[in-house]
N, C-alpha and C positions, 0 to 999 in steps of 0.2 A: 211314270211314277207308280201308275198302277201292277206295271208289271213286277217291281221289288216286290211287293205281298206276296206274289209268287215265288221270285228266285232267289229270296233272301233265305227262307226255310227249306227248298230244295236244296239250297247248295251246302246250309247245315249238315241237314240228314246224310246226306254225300261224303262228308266231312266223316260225319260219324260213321258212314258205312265203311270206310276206306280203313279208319282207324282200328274197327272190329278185325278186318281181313288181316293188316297188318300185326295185331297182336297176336292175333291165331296161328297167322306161318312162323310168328317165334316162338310161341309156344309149343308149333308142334315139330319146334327144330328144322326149319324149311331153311334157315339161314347159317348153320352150323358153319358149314363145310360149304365152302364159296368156290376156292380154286381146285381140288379134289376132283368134280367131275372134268373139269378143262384137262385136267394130266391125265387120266384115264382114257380120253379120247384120244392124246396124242400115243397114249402108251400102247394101246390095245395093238395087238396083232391078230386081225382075220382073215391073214390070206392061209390056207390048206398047206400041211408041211408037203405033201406031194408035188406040189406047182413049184417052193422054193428050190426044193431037188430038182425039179426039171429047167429052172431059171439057171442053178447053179452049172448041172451039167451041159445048159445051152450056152455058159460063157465059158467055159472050159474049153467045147469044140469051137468058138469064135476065136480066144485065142490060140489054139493049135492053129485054126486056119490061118491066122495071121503071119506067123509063125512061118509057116509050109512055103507060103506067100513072098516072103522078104528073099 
């Protein structure tokens, strides 16, 4: 029993800490734009145009060898 004196106003304060945080990232527009960063990730392209030109001309010569092959 003695220990509610304790956790009864900690878990307040808590309460109200939580509450502060959450107003603050609406207010500072934390919560705008939810799906936006997910499509940006799948959109993003970082591979080097060099490497794609070297991808493209390594399936070109795969399929000529193929090709030569048959």
């Amino acid at each position: 029993m003695e220990s509610l004196y304790l956790l009864i106003p900690v878990s307040v304060l808590l309460v109200f800490a939580i509450g502060v945080v959450f107003w603050w990232s609406l207010k500072s527009g934390q919560m705008e734009d939810l799906e936006g960063p997910a499509y940006r990730i799948l959109m993003d392209d970082d591979s080097p145009q060099k490497t794609e030109e070297k991808d493209l001309q390594a399936s070109k010569r795969t399929s000529v060898d193929a090709d030569q092959s048959t």
